[in-house]
Structure formats: C-alpha cells, structure tokens
GUZATOR-317059 format. One line per 4 residues: number of its first residue (from 1); their letters; for each residue x, y, z of N, C-alpha, C. Coordinates in steps of 0.2 Angstrom, whole numbers, plus 5000, padded with zeros to 4 digits. Example, Ala and Ser with C-alpha at 12.3 -4.5 7.8 and 13.67 -1.06 7.14 Angstrom:
2
1> as> 5066:4972:5039:5062:4978:5039:5066:4984:5039 | 5064:4989:5035:5068:4995:5036:5064:5000:5039
END
This chain:
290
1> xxxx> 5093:5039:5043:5092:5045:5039:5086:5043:5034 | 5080:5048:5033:5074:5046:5029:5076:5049:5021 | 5074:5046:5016:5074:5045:5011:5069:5046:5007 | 5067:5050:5004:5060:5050:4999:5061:5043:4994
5> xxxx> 5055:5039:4996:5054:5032:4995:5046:5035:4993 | 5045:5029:4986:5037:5027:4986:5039:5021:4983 | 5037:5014:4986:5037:5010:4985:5032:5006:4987 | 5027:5003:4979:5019:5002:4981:5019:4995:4984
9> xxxx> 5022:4991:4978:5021:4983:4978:5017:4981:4973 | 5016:4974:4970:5013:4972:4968:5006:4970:4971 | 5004:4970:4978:4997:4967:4983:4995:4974:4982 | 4997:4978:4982:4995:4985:4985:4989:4987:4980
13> xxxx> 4986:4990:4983:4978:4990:4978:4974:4999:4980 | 4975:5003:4977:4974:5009:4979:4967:5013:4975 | 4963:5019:4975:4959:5022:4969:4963:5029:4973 | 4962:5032:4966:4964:5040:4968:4961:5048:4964
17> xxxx> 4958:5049:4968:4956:5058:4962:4959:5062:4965 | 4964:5065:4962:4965:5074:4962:4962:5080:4960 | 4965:5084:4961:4960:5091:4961:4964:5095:4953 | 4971:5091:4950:4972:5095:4945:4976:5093:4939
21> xxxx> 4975:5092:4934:4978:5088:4929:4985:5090:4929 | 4988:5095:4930:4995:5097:4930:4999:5094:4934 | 4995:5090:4938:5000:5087:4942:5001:5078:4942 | 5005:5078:4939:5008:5073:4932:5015:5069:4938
25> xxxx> 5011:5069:4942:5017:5062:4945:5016:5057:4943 | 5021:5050:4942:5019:5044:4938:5012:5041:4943 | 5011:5041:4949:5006:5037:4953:5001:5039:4952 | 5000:5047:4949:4993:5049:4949:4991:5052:4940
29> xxxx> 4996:5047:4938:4994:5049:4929:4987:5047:4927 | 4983:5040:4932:4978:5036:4929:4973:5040:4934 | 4973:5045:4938:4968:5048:4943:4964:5051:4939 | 4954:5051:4941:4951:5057:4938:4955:5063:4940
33> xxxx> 4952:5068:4938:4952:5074:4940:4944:5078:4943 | 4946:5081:4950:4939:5085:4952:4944:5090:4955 | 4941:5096:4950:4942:5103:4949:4940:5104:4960 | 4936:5103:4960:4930:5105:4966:4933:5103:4972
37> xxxx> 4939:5099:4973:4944:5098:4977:4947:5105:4981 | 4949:5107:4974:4952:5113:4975:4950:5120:4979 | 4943:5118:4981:4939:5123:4986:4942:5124:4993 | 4942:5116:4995:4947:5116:5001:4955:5114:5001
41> xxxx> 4959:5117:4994:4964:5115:4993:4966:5107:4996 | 4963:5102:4992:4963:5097:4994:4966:5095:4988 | 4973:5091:4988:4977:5091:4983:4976:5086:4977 | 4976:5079:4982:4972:5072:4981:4968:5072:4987
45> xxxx> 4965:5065:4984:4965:5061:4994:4962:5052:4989 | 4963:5048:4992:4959:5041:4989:4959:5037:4995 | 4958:5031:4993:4958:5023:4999:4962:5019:4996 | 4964:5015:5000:4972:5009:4998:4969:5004:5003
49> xxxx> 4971:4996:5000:4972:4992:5003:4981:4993:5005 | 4984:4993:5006:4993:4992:5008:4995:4985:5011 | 4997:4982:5007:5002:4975:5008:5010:4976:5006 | 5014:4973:5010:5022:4973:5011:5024:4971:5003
53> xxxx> 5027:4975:5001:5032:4981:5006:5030:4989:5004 | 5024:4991:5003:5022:4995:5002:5026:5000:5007 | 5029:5006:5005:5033:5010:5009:5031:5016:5007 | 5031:5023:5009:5030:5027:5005:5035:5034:5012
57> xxxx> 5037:5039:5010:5042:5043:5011:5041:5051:5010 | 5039:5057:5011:5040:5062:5007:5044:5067:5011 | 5048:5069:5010:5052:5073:5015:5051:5081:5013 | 5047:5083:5008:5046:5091:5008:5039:5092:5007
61> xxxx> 5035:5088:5011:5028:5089:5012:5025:5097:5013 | 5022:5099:5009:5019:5107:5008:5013:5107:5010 | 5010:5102:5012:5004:5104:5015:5002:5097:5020 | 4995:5098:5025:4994:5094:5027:4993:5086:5024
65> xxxx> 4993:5082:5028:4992:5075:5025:4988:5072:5032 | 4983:5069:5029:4978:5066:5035:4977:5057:5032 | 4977:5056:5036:4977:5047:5035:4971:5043:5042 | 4968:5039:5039:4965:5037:5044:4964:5028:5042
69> xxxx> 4965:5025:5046:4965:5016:5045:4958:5016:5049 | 4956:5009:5043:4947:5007:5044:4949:4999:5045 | 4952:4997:5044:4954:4990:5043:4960:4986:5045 | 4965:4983:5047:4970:4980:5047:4976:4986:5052
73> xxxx> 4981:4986:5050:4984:4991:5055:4992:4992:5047 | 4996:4997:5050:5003:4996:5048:5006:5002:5051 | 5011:5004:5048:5015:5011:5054:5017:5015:5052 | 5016:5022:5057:5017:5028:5054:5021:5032:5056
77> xxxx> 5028:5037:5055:5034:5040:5058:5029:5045:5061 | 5029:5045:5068:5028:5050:5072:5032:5052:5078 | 5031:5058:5078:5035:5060:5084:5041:5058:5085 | 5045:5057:5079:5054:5052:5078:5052:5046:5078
81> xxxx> 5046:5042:5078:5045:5034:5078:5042:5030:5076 | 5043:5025:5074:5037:5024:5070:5032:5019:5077 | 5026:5020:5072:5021:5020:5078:5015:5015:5074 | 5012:5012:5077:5004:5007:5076:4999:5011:5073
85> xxxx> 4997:5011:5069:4992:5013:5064:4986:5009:5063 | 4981:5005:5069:4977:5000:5067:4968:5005:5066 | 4965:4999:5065:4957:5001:5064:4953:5005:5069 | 4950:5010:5067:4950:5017:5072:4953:5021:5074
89> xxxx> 4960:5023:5071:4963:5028:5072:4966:5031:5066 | 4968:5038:5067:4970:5042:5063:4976:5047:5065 | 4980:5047:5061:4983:5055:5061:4983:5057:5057 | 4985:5065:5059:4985:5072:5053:4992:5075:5055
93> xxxx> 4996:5075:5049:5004:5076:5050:5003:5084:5046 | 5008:5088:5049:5008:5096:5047:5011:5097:5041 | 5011:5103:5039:5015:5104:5032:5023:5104:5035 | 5028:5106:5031:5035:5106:5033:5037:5101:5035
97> xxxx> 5036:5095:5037:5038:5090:5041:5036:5086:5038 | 5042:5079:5037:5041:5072:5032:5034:5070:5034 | 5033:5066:5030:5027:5059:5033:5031:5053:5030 | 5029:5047:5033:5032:5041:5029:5026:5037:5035
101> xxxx> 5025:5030:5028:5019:5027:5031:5024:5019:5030 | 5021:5013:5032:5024:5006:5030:5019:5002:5032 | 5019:4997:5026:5014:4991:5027:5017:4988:5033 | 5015:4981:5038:5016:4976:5041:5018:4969:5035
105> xxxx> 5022:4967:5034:5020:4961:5032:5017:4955:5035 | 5013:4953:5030:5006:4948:5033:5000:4950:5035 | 5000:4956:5035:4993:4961:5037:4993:4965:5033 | 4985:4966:5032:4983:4973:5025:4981:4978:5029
109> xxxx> 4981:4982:5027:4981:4989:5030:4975:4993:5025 | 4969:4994:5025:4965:4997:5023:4965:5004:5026 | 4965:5011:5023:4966:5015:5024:4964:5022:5020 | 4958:5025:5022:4957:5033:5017:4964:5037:5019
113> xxxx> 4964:5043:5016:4968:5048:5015:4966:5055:5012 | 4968:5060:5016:4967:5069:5011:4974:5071:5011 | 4976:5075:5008:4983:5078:5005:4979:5085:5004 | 4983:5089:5007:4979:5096:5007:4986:5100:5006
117> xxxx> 4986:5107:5002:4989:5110:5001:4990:5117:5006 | 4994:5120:5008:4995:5125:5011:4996:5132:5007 | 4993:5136:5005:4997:5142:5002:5000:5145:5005 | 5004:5151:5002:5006:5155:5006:5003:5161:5011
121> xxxx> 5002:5161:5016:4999:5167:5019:4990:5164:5020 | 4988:5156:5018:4985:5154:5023:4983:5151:5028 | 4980:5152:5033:4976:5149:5038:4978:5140:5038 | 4983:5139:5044:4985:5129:5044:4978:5125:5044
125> xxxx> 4977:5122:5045:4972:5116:5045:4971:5117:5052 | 4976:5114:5053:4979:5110:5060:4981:5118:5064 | 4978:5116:5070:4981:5119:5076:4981:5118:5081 | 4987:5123:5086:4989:5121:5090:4986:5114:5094
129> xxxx> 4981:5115:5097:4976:5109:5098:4974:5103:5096 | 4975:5104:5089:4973:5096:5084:4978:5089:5087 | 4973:5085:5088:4979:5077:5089:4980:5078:5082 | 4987:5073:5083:4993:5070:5079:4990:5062:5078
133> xxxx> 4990:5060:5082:4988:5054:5081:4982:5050:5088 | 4976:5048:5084:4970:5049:5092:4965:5044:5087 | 4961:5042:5090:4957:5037:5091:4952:5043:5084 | 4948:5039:5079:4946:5041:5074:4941:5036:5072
137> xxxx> 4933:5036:5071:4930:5033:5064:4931:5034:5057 | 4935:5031:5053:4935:5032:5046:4931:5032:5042 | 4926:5026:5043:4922:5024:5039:4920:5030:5036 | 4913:5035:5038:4910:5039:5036:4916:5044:5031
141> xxxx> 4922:5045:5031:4927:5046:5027:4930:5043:5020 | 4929:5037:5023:4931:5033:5016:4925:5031:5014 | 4920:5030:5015:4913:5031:5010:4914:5037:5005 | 4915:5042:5010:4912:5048:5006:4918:5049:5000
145> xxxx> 4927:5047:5002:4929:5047:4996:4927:5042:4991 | 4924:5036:4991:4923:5030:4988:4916:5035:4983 | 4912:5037:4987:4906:5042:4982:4908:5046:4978 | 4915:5048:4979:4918:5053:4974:4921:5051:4969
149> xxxx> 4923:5045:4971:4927:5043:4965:4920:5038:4960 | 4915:5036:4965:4908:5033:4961:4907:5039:4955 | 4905:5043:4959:4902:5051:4955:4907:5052:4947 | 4913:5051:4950:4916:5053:4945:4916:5049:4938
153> xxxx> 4915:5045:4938:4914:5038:4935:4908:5036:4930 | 4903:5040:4934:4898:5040:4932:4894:5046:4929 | 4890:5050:4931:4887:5055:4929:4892:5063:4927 | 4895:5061:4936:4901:5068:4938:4897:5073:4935
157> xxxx> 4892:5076:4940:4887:5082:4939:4890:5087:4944 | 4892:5093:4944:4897:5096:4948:4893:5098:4955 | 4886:5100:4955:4881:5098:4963:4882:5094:4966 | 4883:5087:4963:4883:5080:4967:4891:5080:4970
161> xxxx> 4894:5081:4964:4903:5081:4967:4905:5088:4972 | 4901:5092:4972:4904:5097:4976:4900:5095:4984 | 4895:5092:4984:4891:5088:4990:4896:5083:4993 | 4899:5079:4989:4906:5074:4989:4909:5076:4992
165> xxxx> 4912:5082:4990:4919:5084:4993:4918:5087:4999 | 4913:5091:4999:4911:5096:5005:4909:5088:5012 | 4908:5084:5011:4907:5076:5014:4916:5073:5016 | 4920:5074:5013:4926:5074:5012:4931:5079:5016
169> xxxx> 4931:5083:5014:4933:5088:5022:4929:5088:5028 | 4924:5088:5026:4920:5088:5034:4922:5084:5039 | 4923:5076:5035:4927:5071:5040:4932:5073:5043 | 4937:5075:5039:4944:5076:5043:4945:5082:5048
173> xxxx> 4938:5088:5046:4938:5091:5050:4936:5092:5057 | 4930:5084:5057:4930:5081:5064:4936:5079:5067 | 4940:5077:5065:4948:5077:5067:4951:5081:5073 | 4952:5086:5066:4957:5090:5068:4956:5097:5072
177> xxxx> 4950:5098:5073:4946:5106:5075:4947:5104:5082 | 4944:5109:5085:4948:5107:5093:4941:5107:5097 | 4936:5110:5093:4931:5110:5097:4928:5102:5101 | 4929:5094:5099:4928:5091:5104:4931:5091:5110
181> xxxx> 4938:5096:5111:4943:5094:5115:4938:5098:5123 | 4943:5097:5128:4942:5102:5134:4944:5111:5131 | 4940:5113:5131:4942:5122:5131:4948:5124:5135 | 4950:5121:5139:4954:5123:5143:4961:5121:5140
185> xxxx> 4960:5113:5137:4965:5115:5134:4966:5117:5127 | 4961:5120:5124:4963:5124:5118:4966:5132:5122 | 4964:5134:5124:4966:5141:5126:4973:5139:5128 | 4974:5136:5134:4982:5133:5135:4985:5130:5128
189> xxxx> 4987:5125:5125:4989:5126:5117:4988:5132:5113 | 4984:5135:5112:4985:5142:5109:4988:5145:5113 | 4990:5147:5120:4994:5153:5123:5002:5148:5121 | 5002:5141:5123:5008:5140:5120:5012:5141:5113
193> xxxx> 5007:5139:5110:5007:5141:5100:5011:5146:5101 | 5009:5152:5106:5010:5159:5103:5016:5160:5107 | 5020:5159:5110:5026:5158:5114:5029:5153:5117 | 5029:5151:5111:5033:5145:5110:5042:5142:5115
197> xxxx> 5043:5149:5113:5049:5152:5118:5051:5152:5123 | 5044:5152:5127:5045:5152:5134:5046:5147:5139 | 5047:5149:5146:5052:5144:5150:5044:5140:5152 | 5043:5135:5148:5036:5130:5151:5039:5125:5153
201> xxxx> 5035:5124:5160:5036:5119:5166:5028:5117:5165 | 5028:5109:5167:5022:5106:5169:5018:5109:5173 | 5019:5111:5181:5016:5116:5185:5016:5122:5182 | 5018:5125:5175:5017:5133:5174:5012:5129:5169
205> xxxx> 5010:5124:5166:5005:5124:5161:5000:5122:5168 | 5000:5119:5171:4993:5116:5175:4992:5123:5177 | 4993:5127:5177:4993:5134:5184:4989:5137:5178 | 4990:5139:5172:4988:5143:5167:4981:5141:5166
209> xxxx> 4978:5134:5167:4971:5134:5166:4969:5129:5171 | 4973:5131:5176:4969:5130:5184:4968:5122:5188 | 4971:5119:5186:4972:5110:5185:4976:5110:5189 | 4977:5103:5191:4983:5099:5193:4987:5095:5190
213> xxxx> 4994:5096:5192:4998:5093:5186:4997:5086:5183 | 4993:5081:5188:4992:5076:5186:4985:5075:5179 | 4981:5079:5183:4974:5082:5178:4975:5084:5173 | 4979:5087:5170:4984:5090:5164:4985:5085:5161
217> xxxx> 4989:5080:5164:4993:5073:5161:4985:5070:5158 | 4983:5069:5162:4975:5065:5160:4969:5069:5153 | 4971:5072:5153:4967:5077:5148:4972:5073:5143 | 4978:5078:5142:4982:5079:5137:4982:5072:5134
221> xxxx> 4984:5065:5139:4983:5059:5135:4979:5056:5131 | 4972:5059:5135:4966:5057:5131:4964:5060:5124 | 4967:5066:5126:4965:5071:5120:4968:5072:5115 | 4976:5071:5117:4984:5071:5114:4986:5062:5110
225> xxxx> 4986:5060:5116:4991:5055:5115:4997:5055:5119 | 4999:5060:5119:5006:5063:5122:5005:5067:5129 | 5010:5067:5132:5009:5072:5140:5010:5081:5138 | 5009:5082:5142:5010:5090:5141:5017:5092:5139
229> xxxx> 5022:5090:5143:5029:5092:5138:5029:5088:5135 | 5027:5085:5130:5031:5080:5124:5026:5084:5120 | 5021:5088:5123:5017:5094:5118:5019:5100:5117 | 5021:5100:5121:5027:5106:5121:5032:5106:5117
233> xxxx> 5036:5101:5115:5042:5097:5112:5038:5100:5105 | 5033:5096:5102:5029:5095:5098:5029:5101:5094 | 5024:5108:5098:5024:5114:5096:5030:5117:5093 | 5035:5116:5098:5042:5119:5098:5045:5117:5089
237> xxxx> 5046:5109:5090:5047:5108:5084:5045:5112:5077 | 5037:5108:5077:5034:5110:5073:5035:5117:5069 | 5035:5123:5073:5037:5130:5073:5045:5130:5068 | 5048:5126:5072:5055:5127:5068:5057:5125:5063
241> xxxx> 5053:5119:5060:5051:5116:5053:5049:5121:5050 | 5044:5126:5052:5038:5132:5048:5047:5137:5047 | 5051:5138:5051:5054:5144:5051:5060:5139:5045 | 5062:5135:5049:5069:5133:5043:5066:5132:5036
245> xxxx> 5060:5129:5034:5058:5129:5029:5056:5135:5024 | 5055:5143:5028:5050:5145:5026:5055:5155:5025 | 5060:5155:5032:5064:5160:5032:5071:5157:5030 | 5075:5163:5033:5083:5164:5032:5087:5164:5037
249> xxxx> 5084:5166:5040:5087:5165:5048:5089:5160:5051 | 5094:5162:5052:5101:5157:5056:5098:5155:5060 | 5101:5148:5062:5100:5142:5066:5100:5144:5073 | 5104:5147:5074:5103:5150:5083:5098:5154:5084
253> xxxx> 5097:5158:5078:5091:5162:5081:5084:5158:5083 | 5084:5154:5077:5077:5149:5077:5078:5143:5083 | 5086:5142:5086:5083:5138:5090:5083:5145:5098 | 5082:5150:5097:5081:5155:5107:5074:5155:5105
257> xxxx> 5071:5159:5095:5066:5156:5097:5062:5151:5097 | 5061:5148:5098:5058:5142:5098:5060:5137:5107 | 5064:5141:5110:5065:5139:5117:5071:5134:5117 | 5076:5135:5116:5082:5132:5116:5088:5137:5116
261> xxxx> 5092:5137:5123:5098:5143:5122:5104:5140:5119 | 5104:5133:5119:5110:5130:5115:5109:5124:5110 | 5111:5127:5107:5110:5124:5097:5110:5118:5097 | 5115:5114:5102:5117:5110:5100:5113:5103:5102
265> xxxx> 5107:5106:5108:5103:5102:5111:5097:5103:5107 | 5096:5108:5104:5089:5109:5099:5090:5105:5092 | 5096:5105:5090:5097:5100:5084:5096:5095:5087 | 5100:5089:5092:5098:5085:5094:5089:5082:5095
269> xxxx> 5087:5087:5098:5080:5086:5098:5076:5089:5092 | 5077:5090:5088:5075:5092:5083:5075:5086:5077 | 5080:5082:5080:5083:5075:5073:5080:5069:5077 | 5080:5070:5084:5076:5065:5089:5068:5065:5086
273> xxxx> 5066:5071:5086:5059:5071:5083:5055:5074:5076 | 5059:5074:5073:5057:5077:5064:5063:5071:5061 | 5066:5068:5061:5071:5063:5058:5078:5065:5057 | 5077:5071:5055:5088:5074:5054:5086:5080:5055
277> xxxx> 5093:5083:5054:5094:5090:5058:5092:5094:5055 | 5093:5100:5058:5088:5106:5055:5091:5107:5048 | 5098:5108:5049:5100:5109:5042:5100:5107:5038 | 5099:5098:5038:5095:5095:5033:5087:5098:5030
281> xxxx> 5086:5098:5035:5077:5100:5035:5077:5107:5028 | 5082:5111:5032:5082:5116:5026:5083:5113:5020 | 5088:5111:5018:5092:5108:5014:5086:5107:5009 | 5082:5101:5013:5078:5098:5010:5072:5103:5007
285> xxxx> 5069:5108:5010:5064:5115:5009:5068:5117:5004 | 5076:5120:5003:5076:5124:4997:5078:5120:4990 | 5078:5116:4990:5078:5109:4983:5072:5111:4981 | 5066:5110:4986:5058:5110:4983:5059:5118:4980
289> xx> 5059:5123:4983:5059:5129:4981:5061:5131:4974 | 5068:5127:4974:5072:5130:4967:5067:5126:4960
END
C-alpha cells in the first residue's frame, strides 16, 4: 500500500522555483518565485542530484508531473511497478494518479522536473497518445531550467524569464505531443480515448488503422513502451482515476464504463495498475477536496 512520503536525505542536493508564494510547503519555503511559470500553469519544476534514501510519494497528484534523468538512473512507479529511470529517459505521469520516485543506493540520480497544474475545465497535457515512459534528451531541459533559476538570481528581467520559461515547456512538450509518433497511431489512441468502453481486441486495434497485429506490437513499443493492450489497460485506468476522483458516481457504473462488466475484476486491475483500489483512490481525491 503507497503512502505519501517525502523523504530527501542528507546527500540529496536539489534547486527549485515556483510559480507562487502562496504555496508554502516546507521543501519549497527557500524557492524563488517566477510569477511567469504560471502562463503554462507550471506549478514548480527544478534539477536534483538524488542519493539514498531519497523517496518521494504523492498520492493526490492534480496535475501533470514530468521528470526526465540526464545522468545516473533510480526508479519510478509505473504502470503498478517500479521501473529503471536511467540517462536518456523520461516520464510524464497524469493528473489523478500517484507518482512516487526512489533513489538506488550507491548511484546519484541527476534529474530535471515540471509539476504542472490542471484546472478545472482545462485542456490535459497529456494525451491519449503521449508516452509514459520513452527514450528522452533532458539536457536541453535542464539547462533551460538551470537559466531560470540563473535569471532569477540575477537580473530577473520578466523578457529574459518569460524566454526561460517559454524554453521550459517547450522541452517537455517535445515529450508528450504526439506529433513525433506514427499518425496512425495517434488517431487509433484518440478513437480509443473516446471509447474506452469498448470491446478492444488486438486484431480490432490493428484493423482500425490497417496493420498487422504484429506491426501494431512494433509501433506501439517503440513509441509506447507498452503493447497495444497494456495501452488499452493504460487508457482504461487512467479514465477511471479522472472519474473516481473527479464525479460521484458509483463504482459499477465507472467500472461498464470504462470497459469492465464485473467490479471485481476492474478493482483488481485497477490496484494492479494505480497501486490500491478504486475506493481508496476516491478516498484519497476527497481528503484533497475537503
């Protein structure tokens, strides 16, 4: 069962600016502030070395979190597990769904970060098509946050910092936009996205944009990380974390939609792949609310 944990360490070596003084957590009481963040509802974002036992947990995440390793490796809960996080790669983990990171012991983990806010009623980051976890240059990202927090330091002229930040999203939007993928599979993900519901088979995904099911498998690895059904799994979830945290509506309804006719196998897969059951999930969504 996951825990909201932040636990830095003594090795652990971090720099941090947000985007608003009001936000008075003990780890971000010594952060600049750049108002100019705020354009892209960009909440914080900084660079870390991380050494053991550096752990960190949040289990009512509200918006996206983007993480990318430039150096050393450590590991991140994905898809129910934790997974290798080394140099050259990145995920971008969704709103309503935990994140939790972890040092290696005996290995530093160098690493940029964005923390992005969702409001209500806008537009995700992330879509259907964005890898979770894929092959990533950070550099070019962690400079650009490193100038930002240069900038702030020194002059903080609001042209140069909004040049900064606007260098800062850009990055991560190399990520997560779909446009380096194949088209073919952004339009299949987007028809998934939007009926999530439905009875998807391997051959009914290959048949929708004219592949063979093996072709399909080879895209989606390259592009995903994951095969076609464990994207499917992925979308389904996903969905269900936006509904449990977001409506009122009863657990059976959210697991027909979402493509499960019995409850008891959608919680199950649901605790296999977000970490506990739905109705923790809730649980945890209306604490943050109250």
């Amino acid at each position: 069962m996951l825990e909201e944990k932040h636990v830095t360490g003594e090795d652990t070596v971090s720099a941090v600016v947000r985007a608003h003084a009001r936000d008075r957590r003990p780890w971000l009481q010594n952060a600049p502030v750049c108002p100019a963040l705020a354009s892209h509802q960009i909440a914080h974002c900084g660079t870390m070395v991380a050494r053991a036992p550096y752990e960190m947990t949040r289990l009512r995440q509200s918006g996206v979190y983007f993480l990318a390793c430039v150096e050393g490796e450590g590991r991140v809960l994905v898809d129910g597990r934790w997974q290798r996080c080394s140099a050259g790669m990145a995920v971008a983990l969704p709103a309503f769904m935990a994140n939790a990171f972890r040092a290696v012991k005996g290995r530093d983990w160098r690493c940029v970060w964005v923390r992005y806010e969702q409001p209500k009623g806008q537009v995700p980051l992330l879509s259907s098509s964005s890898p979770v976890m894929a092959a990533y240059d950070g550099w070019p990202l962690f400079h650009a946050v490193t100038g930002l927090l240069s900038e702030l330091q020194g002059q903080a002229t609001p042209s140069a910092l909004f040049h900064w930040v606007e260098l800062v999203h850009g990055a991560v939007l190399r990520f997560v936009t779909p446009w380096r993928q194949d088209d073919r599979l952004w339009r299949l993900w987007e028809e998934v996205a939007a009926q999530v519901g439905a009875d998807w088979t391997l051959p009914k995904l290959a048949d929708t944009v004219h592949v063979s099911p093996e072709h399909l498998r080879r895209l989606c690895r390259a592009a995903l990380g994951r095969s076609p059904m464990q994207h499917v799994i992925w979308l389904r979830m996903r969905k269900a974390a936006e509904l449990l945290a977001t409506t009122d509506a009863k657990m059976e309804a959210i697991s027909r939609e979402v493509g499960y006719q019995n409850s008891f196998v959608f919680s199950n897969t649901f605790k296999k792949w977000i970490g506990w059951r739905p109705s923790e999930h809730r649980a945890h969504a209306a604490r943050k609310r109250s």
